[in-house]
Every structure is written in C-alpha cells, then in structure tokens.
C-alpha positions as CSV (number, residue, x, y, z in Angstrom):
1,X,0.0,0.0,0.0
2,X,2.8,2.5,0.6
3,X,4.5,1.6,-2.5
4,X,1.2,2.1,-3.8
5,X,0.4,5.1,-2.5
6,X,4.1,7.1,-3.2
7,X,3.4,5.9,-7.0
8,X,0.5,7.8,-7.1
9,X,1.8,10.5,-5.4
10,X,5.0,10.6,-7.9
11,X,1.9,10.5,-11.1
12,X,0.0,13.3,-9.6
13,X,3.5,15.4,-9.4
14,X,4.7,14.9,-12.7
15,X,0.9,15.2,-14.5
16,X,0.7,19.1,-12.3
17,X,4.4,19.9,-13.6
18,X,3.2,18.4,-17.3
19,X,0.5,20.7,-17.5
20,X,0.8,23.6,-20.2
21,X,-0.2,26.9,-19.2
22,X,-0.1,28.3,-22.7
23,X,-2.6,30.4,-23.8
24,X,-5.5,33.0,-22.4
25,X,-6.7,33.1,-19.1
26,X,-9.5,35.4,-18.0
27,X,-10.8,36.9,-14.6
28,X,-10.4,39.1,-11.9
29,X,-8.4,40.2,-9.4
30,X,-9.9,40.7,-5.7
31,X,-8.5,42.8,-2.5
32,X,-10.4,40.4,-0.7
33,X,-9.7,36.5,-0.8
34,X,-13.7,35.7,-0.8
35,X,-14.0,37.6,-4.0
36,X,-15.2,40.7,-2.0
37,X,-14.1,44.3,-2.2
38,X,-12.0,46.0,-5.4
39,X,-13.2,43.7,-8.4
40,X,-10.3,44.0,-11.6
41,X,-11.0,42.4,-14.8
42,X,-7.3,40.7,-14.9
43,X,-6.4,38.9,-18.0
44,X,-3.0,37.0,-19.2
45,X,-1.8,35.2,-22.0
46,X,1.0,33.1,-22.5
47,X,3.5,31.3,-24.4
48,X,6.1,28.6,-23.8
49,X,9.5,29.5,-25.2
50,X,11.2,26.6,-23.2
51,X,10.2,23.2,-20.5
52,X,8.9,25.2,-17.7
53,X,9.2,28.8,-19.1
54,X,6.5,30.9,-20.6
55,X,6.3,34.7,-21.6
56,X,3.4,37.3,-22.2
57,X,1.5,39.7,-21.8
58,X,-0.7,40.8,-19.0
59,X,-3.7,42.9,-18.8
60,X,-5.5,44.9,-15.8
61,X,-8.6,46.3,-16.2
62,X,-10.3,48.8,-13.1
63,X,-13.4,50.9,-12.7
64,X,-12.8,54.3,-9.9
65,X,-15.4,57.0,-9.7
66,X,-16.8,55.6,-12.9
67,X,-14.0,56.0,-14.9
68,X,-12.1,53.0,-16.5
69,X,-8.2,52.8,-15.7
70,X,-6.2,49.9,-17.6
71,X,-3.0,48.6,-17.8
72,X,-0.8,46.1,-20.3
73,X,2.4,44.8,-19.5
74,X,4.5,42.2,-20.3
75,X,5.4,39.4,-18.4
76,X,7.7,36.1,-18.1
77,X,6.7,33.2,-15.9
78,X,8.0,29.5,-14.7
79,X,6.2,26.7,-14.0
80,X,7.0,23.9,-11.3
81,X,5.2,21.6,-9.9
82,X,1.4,22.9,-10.9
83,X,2.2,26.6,-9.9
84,X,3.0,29.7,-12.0
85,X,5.1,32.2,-10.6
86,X,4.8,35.2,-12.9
87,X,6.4,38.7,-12.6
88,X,6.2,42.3,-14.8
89,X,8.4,42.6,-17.3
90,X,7.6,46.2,-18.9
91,X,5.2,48.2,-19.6
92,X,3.6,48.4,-23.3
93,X,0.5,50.1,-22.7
94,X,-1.8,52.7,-20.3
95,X,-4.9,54.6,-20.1
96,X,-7.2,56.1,-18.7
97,X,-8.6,59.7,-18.3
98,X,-5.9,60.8,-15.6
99,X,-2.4,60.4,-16.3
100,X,-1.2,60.8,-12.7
101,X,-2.8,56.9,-12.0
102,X,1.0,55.5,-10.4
103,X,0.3,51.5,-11.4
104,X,2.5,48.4,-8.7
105,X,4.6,46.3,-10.6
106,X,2.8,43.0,-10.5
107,X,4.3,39.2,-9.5
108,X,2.3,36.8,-8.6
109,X,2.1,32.5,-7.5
110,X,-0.7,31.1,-9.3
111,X,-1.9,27.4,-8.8
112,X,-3.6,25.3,-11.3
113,X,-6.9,23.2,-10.7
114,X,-9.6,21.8,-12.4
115,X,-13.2,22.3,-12.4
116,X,-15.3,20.0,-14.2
117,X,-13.3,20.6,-17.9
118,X,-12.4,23.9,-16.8
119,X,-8.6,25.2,-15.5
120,X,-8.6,27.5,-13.1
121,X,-5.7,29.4,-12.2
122,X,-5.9,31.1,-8.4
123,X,-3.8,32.9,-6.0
124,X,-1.9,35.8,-4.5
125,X,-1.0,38.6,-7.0
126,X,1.4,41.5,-5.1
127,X,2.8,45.0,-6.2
128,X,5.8,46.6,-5.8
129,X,7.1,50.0,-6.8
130,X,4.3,52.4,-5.1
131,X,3.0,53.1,-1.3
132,X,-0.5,51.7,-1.9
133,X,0.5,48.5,-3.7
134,X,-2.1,45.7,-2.2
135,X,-1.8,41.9,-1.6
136,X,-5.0,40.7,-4.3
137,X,-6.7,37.6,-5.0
138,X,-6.4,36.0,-8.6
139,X,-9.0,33.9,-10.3
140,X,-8.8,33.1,-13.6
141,X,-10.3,30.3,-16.1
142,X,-8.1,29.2,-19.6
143,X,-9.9,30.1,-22.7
C-alpha cells in the first residue's frame, strides 16, 4: 500500500508539472480572498518558449469614480510543480482619463486546478514600486 500510495503520489506530481499553461486566461483580481471588495477584470496570456518557461503579456482592467483605468504589461513566468510564478516585465501600454494613476509592478504564484473541464488558475497577485501597492486575490479560467 505504501508503494502504492508514493506511485500515485510521484503520477499526480509529474501530471501538475506536465500541464501547459499556454494560452488565455481570463478573470479578476480581488482585494479580498472571498472575492469581495476591489473587483479588476485581470487577463494574461502566455506562451512557452522553453520546458517550464512561458512569456506574455498581461492585462489589468479597473473601474474608480466611474471611470475605467487599464493597464498592459508584459510578463515572463516558470512553472514547477502545478504553480506559475509570474512577474512584470515592462510596460507596453496605459490609459485612462488621468495620467497621474501610479500603477504596482505586479508578481504573482498562481496554482492550477480543475473544475469539471475547466482550468482555473488562483492565487496571491502582489505589487511593488508604489506606497498603496495591495496583496490581491487572482481567479482566472483558460480560454
């Protein structure tokens, strides 16, 4: 049974770390881990350019006083063991009606999981680079 068991444990690794993470994923962003508070329409897409390494482009979408700020950036990511860490890697695009709108530097550990025959990626998305950068709450399903 132990044998047994450690087997399946050892299939269940390699099947997470075999999973490709290529392509778009759409969702939202939350300050709040029950999918309360600030709501962002987050977005990435992804490539593989090597075994474990992907790069992208990343998209973050908010509404404030009724007026739509938005960000793109791109991004490079690894993969081990069923997670995606993923971190800023320029920016090519902002708007928005005020230019003053300072935007965190985004990096992130995303884990994958299945629902049914969708993937879901979730997890903790951070900033860095301003004061009010926020800990925030990813959810996102693969297109």
């Amino acid at each position: 049974i132990v044998f047994f068991m450690a087997a399946l444990l050892v299939f269940a690794s390699s099947a997470a770390f075999a999973q490709d993470f290529s392509g778009m994923w759409i969702g939202y962003l939350y300050t709040d881990p029950e999918g309360k508070g600030t709501k962002m329409q987050f977005a990435i897409e992804l490539g593989k350019h090597s075994e474990g390494k992907y790069d992208g482009g990343c998209k973050l979408q908010v509404e404030l006083n009724r007026k739509t700020y938005g960000i793109t950036t791109n991004i490079t990511a690894t993969v081990s063991g069923g997670e995606l860490s993923f971190k800023d890697d320029g920016v090519i695009k902002k708007w928005g009606p005020d230019d003053n709108i300072k935007w965190c530097t985004k990096f992130g550990r995303l884990h994958i999981t299945t629902k049914g025959s969708d993937k879901i990626l979730g997890g903790t998305v951070d900033g860095s680079g301003q004061s009010n950068c926020v800990l925030t709450y990813a959810f996102l399903v693969k297109k």
